[in-house]
C-alpha positions in Angstrom: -18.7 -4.9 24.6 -15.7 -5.3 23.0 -14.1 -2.6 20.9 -14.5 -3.4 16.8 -12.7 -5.9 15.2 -10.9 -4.3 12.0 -10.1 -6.1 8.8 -7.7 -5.6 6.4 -8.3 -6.8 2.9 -5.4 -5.6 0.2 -7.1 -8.0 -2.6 -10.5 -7.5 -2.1 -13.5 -8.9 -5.1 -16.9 -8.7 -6.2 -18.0 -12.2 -6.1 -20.2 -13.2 -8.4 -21.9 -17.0 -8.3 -24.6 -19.2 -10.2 -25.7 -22.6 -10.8 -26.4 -24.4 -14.1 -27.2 -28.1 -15.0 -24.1 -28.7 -16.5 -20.8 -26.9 -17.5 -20.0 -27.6 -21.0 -17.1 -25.6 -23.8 -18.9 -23.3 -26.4 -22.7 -23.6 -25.7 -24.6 -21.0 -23.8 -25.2 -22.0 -20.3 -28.5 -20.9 -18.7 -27.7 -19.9 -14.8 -30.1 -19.6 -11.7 -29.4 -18.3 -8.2 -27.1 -15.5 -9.2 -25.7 -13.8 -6.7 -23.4 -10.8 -5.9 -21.3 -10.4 -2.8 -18.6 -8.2 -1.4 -15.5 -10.9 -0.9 -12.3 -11.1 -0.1 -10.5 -12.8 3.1 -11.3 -9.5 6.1 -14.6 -8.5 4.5 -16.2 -11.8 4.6 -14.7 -12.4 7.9 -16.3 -8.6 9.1 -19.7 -9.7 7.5 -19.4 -12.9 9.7 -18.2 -11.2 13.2 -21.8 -8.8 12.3 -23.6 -12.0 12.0 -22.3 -13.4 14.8 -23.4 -10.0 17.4 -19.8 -8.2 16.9 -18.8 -5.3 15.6 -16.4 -5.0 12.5 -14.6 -1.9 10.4 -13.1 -3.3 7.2 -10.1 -1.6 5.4 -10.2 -2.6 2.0 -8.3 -1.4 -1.7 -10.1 -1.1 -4.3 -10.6 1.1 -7.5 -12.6 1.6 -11.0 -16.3 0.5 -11.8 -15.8 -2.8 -10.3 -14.6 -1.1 -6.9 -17.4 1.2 -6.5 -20.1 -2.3 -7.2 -18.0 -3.6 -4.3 -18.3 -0.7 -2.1 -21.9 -0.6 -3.1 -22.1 -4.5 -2.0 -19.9 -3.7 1.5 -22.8 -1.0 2.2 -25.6 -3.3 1.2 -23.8 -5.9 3.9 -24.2 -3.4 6.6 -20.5 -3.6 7.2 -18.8 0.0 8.3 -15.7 0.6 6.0 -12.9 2.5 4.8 -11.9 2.5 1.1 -8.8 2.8 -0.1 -8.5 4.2 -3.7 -6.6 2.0 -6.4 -5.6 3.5 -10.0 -6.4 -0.1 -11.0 -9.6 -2.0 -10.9 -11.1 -4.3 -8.3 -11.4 -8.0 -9.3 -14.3 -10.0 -10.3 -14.3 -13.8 -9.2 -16.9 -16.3 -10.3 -18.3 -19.6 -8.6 -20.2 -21.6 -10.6 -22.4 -25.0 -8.9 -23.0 -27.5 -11.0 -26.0 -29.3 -10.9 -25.4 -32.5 -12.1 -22.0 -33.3 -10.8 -22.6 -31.7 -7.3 -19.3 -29.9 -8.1 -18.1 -26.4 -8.0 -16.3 -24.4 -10.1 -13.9 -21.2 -8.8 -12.7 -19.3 -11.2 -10.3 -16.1 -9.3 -8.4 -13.3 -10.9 -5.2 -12.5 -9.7 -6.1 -8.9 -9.5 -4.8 -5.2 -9.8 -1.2 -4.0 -9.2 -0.9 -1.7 -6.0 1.4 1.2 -5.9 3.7 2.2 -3.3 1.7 5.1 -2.1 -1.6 2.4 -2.0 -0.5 0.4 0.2 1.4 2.3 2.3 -2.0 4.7 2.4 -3.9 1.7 4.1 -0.7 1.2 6.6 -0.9 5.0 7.8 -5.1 4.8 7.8 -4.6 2.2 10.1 -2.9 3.4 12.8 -5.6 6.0 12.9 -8.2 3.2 14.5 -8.1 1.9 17.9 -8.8 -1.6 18.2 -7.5 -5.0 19.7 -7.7 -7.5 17.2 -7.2 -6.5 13.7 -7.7 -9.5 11.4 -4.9 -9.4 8.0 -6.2 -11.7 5.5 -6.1 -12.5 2.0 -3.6 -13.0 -0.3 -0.9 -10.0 -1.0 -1.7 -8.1 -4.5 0.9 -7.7 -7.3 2.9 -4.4 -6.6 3.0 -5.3 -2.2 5.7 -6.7 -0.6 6.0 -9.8 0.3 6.9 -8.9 4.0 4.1 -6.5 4.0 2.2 -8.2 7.0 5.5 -8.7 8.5 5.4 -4.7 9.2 2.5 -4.6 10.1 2.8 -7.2 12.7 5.4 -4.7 14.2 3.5 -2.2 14.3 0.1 -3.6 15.7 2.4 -5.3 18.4 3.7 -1.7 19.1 0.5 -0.5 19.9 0.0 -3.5 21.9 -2.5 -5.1 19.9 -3.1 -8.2 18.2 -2.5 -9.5 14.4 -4.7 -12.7 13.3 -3.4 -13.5 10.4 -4.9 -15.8 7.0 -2.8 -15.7 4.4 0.0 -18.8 3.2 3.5 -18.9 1.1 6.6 -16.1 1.5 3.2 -13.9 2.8 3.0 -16.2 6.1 6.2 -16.6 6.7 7.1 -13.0 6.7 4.1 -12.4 9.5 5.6 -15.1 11.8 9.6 -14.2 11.5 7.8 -10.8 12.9 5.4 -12.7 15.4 1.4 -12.7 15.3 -1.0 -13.9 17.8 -3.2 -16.2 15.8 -2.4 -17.6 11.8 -5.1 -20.1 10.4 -3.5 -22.0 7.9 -5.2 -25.0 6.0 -2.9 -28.5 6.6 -1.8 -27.7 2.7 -0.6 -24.7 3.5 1.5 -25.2 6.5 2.9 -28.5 5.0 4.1 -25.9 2.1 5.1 -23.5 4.7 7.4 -26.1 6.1 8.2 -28.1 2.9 7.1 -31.2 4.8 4.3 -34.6 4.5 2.5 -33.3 7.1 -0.5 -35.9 7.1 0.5 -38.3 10.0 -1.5 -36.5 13.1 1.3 -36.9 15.0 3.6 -35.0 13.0 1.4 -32.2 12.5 0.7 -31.8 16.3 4.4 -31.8 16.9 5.3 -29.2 13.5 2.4 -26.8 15.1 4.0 -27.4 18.5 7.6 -26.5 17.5 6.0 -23.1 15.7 4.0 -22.0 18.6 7.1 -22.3 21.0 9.6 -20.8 18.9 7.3 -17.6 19.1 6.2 -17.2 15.4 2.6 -16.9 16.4 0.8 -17.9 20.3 -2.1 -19.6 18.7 -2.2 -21.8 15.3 -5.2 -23.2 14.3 -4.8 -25.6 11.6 -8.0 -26.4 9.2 -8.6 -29.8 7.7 -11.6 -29.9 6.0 -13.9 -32.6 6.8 -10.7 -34.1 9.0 -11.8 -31.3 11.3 -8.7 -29.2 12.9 -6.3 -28.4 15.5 -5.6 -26.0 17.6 -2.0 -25.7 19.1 -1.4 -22.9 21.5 1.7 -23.1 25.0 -0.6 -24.8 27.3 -0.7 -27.6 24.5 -2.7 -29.1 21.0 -6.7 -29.3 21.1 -8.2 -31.2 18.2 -11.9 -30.7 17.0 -13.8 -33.2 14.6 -16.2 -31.3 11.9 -19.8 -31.7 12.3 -20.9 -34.3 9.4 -23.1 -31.9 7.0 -24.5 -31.9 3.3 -22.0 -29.2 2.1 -23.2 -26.7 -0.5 -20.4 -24.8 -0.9 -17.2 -24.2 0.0 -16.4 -20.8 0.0 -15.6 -18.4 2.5 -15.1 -21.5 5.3 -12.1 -20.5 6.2 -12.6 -16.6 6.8 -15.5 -17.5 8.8 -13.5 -19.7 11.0 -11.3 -16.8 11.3 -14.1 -15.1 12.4 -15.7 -16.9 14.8 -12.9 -17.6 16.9 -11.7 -13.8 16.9 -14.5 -13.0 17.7 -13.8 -15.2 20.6 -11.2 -14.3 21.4 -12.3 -10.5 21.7 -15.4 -11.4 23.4 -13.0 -13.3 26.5 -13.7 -16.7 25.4 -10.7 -19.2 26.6 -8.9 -20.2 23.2 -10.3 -23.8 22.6 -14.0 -22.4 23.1 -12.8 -19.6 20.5 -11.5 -22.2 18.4 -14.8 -24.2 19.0 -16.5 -21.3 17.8 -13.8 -21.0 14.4 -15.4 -24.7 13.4 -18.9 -24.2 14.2 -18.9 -20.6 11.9 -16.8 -22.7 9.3 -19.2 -25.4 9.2 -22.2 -23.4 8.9 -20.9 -21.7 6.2 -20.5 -25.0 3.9 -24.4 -25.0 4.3 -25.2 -22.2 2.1 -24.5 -21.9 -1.4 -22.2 -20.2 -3.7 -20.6 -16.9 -1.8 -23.6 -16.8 0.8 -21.6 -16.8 4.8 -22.8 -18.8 7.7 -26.3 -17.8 9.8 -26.0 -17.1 13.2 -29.1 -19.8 13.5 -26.5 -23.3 12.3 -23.3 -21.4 14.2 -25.3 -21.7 17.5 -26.6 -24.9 16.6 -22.8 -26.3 16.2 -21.1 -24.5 18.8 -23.6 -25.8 21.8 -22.2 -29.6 20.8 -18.4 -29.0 19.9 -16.4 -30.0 22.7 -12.6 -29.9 21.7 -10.4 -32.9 22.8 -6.9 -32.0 24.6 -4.2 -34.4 22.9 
């Protein structure tokens, strides 16, 4: 078995989500399906690795009433965890379905400030766990710096483990000057990343080739919504359609494909079957609605027909 996968979430939320009919300005809306759910890029990717047979430890901030609901959530989730303390309060995001339109409505906070000693505290706790994947994801709250998974890519390489990484902007380009073993941008993101059109397949596959071999990360899988994705890696690019699917909602996708194919990865699987596995966790998570993750039921399903195509 391999040894826990730990999760680092500096911006962590309660997520909170509904339906109603219709969203409209000043009158009362009447909600159904209200949920609550411990979020944030490495818990919902630890909740996922659980679903799928793993083992996860998330390391998560968070502070005031709205921290302790979370930690009450991350319990609830079966999820082992470590938090730590903010003077500041957790954030509370909100997902509302709309009935009528089919659409979905996200509305995120940017969150608290975290001082020096905060984030430096979940630095030092970390170096306390022993693990071989540790999974940094989310983006970076107000008060961290902006190279902050940069150092800590140096010191998981140190140790000789290895950082996956799910962030975007000055965040992601800090972790690959230092060099991480897997990033998971969306297409968006690493066209921002490069401050390039990247929507000609060609291009991309050449952009993710050039990143790869100049050592910013060995493995870059690139989601593309219903496009599917692509995974580059130095024996060469592997591209993977997305099963077609009634999508519910959106949320949490893209941690789950971080997920899946960590999990992987951990587990021994070659990269393109661990990248196979990203999608199928991905695309079962579109199935349920609101801030509900994937079932281990659909990722099965999905993963026994994905068969990724070398370009």
């Amino acid at each position: 078995m391999p040894k826990r996968i730990v999760t680092l979430t500096l911006n962590p939320a309660v997520d909170a989500s509904c339906a109603t009919e219709e969203v409209r300005p000043i009158n009362k809306l009447r909600t159904t399906n209200d949920r609550l759910d411990p979020g944030g890029g490495g818990i919902n990717v630890s909740r996922v690795v659980n679903e799928l047979g793993g083992e996860s430890f998330a390391v998560y901030a968070a502070g005031g009433r709205s921290g302790d609901v979370l930690d009450e959530l991350v319990r609830d989730a079966g999820v082992m965890a470590h938090r730590i303390s903010t003077a500041e309060p957790t954030r509370v995001s909100h997902v509302v379905f709309e009935k009528s339109s089919g659409q979905e409505y996200r509305f995120t906070p940017e969150g608290p400030k975290i001082a020096i000693g905060e984030w430096q505290a979940a630095l030092d706790f970390l170096e306390l766990l022993d693990f071989d994947y540790l999974v940094a994801s989310g983006s970076l709250p107000r008060g961290v710096p902006v190279d902050f998974y940069g150092r800590l890519a140096v010191a998981v390489k140190r140790r000789g483990s290895r950082l996956v990484v799910d962030t975007s902007g000055p965040a992601l380009a800090a972790a690959l000057e230092a060099g991480v073993h897997l990033v998971k941008p969306s297409r968006g993101e690493f066209a921002r990343l490069l401050e390039r059109d990247l929507s000609d397949p060609a291009e991309l596959a050449a952009a993710a080739t050039r990143l790869v071999e100049s050592g910013g990360t060995e493995l870059l899988a690139v989601t593309m919504g219903h496009e599917g994705a692509l995974l580059a890696t130095r024996e060469g690019i592997w591209r993977l359609g997305t099963p077609k699917v009634q999508a519910k909602s959106a949320v949490g996708a893209g941690d789950s494909f971080v997920a899946g194919m960590t999990w992987g990865l951990a587990s021994g699987e070659p990269a393109e079957r661990a990248f196979a596995l990203g999608v199928a966790a991905g695309t079962a998570t579109v199935l349920t609605p609101g801030t509900e993750l994937c079932h281990l039921v659909d990722v099965q399903r999905f993963f026994a027909d994905l068969q990724p195509v070398r370009a």
